[in-house]
C-alpha positions in Angstrom: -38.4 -48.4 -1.8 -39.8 -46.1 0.4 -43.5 -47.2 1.6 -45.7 -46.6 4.4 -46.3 -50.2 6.4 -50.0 -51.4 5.5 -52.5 -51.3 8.0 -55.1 -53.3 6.4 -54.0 -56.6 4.2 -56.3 -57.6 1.6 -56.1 -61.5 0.1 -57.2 -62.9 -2.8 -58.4 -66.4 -2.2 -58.2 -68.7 -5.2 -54.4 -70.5 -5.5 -53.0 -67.4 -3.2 -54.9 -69.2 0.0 -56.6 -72.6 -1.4 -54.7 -74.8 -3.4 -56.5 -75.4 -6.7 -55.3 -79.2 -6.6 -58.9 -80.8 -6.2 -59.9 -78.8 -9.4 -57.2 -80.2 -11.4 -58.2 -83.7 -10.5 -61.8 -83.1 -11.2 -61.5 -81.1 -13.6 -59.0 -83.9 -15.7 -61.3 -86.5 -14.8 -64.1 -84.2 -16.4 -61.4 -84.3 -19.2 -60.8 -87.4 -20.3 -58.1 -87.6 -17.3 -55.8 -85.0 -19.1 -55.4 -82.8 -15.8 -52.5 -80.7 -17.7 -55.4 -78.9 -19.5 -56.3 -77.4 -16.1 -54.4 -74.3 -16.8 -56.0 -73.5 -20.7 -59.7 -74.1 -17.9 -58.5 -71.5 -16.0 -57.4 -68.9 -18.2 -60.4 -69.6 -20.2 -62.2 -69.0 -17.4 -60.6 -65.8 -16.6 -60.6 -64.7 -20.1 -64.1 -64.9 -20.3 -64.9 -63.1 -16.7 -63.6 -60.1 -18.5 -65.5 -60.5 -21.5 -68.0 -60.0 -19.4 -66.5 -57.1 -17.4 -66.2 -55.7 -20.5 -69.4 -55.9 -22.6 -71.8 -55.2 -19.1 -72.6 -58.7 -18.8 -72.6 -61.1 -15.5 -72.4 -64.5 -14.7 -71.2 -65.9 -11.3 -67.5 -67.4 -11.4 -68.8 -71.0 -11.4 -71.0 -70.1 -13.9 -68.2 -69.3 -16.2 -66.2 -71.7 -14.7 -68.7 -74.6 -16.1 -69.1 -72.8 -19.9 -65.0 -72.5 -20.1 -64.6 -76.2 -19.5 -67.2 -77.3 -21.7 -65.7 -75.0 -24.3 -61.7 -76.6 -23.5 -63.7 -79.8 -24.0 -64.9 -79.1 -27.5 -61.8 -77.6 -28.2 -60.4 -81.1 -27.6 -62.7 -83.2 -29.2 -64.2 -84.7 -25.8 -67.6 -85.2 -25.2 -69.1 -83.0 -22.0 -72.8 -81.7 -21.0 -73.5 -78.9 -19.0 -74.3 -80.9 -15.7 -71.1 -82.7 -16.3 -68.8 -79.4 -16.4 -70.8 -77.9 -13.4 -70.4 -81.7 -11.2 -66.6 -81.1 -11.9 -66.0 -77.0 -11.1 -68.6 -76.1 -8.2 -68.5 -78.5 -5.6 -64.4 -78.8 -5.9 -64.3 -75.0 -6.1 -66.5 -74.8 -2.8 -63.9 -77.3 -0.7 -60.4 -76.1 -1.9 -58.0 -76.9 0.6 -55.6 -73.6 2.1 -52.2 -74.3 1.2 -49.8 -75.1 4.2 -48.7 -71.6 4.8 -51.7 -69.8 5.2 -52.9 -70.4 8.6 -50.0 -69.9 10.4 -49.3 -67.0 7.8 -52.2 -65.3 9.0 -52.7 -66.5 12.5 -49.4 -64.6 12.6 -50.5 -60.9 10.7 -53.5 -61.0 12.8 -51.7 -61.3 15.6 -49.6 -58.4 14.7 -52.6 -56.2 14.4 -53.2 -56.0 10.3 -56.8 -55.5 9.4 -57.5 -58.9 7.2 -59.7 -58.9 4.4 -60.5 -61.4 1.5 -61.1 -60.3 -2.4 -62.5 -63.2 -4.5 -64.0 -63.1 -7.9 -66.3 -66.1 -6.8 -69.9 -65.3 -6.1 -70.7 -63.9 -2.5 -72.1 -67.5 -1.4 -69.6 -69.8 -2.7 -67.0 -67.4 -1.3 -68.5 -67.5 2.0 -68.6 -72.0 1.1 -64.8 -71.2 0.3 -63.4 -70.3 3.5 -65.5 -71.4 5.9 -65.0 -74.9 4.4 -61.1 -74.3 4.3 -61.2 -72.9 8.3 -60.4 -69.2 7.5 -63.1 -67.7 8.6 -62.2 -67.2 11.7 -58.8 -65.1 10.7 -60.1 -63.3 7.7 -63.2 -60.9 9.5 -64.0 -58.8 6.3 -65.0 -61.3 3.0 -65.9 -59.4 0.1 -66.7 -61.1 -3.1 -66.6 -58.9 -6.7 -70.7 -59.5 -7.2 -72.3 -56.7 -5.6 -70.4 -54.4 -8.4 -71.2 -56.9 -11.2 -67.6 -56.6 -12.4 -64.4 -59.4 -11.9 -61.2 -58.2 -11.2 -59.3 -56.6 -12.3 -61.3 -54.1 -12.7 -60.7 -51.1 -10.5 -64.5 -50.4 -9.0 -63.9 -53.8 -7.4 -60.8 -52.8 -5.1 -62.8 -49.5 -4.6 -65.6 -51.3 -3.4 -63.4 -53.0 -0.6 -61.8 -49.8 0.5 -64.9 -47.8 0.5 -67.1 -50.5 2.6 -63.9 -50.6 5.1 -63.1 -47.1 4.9 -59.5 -47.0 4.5 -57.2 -45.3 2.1 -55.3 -47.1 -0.8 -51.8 -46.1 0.2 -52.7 -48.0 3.5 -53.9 -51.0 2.0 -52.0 -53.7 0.9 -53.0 -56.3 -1.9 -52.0 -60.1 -1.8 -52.4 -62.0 -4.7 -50.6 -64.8 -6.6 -51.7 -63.4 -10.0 -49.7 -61.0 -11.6 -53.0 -59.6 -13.4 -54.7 -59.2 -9.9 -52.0 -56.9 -8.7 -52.2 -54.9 -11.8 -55.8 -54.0 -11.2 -54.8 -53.3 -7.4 -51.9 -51.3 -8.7 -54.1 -48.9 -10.7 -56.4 -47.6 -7.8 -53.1 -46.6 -5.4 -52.8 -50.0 -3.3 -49.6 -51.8 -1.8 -49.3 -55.0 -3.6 -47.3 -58.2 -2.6 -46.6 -61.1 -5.5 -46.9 -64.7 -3.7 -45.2 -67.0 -6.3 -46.8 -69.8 -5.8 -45.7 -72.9 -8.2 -46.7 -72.1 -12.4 -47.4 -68.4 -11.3 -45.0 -65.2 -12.7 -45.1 -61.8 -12.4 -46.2 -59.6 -15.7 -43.2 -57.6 -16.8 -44.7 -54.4 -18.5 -46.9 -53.9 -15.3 -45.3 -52.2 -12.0 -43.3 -54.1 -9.5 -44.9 -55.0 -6.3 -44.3 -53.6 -3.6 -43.4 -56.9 -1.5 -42.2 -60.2 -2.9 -42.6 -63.7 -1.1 -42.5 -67.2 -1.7 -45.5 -67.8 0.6 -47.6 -66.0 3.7 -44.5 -66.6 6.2 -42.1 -65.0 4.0 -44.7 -62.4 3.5 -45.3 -61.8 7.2 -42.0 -61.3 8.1 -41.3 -59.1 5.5 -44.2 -57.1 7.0 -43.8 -57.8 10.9 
C-alpha cells in the first residue's frame, strides 16, 4: 500500500496505552466478584456514549461509566447504588496502569521525531489524572480529550478537532487505537490508522483496513521507524 509516513501520531488512551486490568477487578468486585461481566460494562458504556452523541446529549465518560454498571447490575439481579458504581469506575479509571510496551514504544517514536498526541473520550480532567498518573505525560506533549466538542468518538468533529487545534493535515496524521470502531471514525475524516491488537480486541470486517497492523507500540514503531 502506498502511503505517505505520518508525521504526527495520534493515541488513544484507554486499553491501547493503560491496561484496563484495575477496572476489571473493581469493577467484578462492584459485581458480585463476576469480573467476566467487565466487557458487557464496557460496551454498555460505549454504547451509551453514542446515544448521547447521537440525540445532543453529554455526560462525561465516568459519568456514563457509573450508569452502565449500575444498569449491567440490574441486568444481573445484583444490588448496586449510585455511589457504589461511581467508588468502582472513577478512581480505577484515573490510575490505569500503561501496558509494558508503551513507554519504550513511545520513548522510541519521539525519539524518531513523530509529533505525539493523545485522543481519549474521558473528560479533559480525568484524562489529564490518566496519564500523568500512568507517567506519559512527559512523552505525549499534545492531550486532547473529546469534551470541548461535546461528542465521543467516533464521531468525526472529534478527530477534526485534534487536527485543527494542531494544524496538520489528515493524510499526515496517523491514528492508533486498539478499537476497531475508533479507527473507523478516524478513517472517515482522511487519517492513517494503525490496529494494536491487544488481547479480546478484533478488527471490524465491513470497515477499511488499517493502514498499519501491530501486536503492540514496538512492533508499531518499527513498522514506522
Amino acid at each position: 500500500m502506498n502511503r505517505k509516513p505520518p508525521k504526527t501520531i495520534i493515541f488513544d488512551v484507554n486499553e491501547t496505552l493503560l491496561s484496563l486490568a484495575p477496572l476489571k477487578a473493581s469493577v467484578g468486585a462492584a459485581l458480585g466478584g463476576r469480573e467476566e461481566l467487565l466487557p458487557l460494562w464496557f460496551s454498555t458504556m460505549l454504547h451509551y456514549s453514542l446515544v448521547e452523541t447521537v440525540s445532543g446529549s453529554y455526560h462525561s465518560f465516568g459519568e456514563i461509566g457509573t450508569a452502565a454498571l449500575m444498569m449491567v447490575a440490574e441486568t444481573q439481579g445484583i444490588d448496586l447504588d449510585e455511589q457504589e458504581a461511581e467508588r468502582a469506575v472513577i478512581p480505577p479509571l484515573q490510575s490505569l496502569p500503561p501496558h509494558p510496551d508503551v513507554i519504550p514504544g513511545l520513548e522510541t517514536l519521539a525519539g524518531h521525531g513523530f509529533q505525539i498526541a493523545s485522543l481519549t473520550n474521558s473528560s479533559a480532567r480525568a484524562a489529564e489524572a490518566q496519564l500523568q498518573n500512568a507517567g506519559l505525560t512527559h512523552l505525549i506533549k499534545k492531550r486532547f480529550s473529546v469534551e470541548p466538542v461535546g461528542k465521543f468518538k467516533p464521531h468525526p468533529d472529534t478527530y477534526q478537532m485534534v487536527l485543527d487545534d494542531l494544524g496538520v493535515y489528515p493524510e499526515d496524521t496517523l491514528m492508533v487505537a486498539a478499537h476497531a470502531w475508533d479507527l473507523a471514525g478516524a478513517k472517515s475524516v482522511g487519517l492513517q490508522t494503525a490496529f494494536i491488537k491487544r488481547p479480546g480486541t478484533a478488527l471490524y470486517p465491513n470497515a477499511p483496513t488499517p493502514d498499519y497492523l501491530a501486536d503492540d507500540l514496538n512492533g508499531l514503531a518499527k513498522l514506522l521507524v
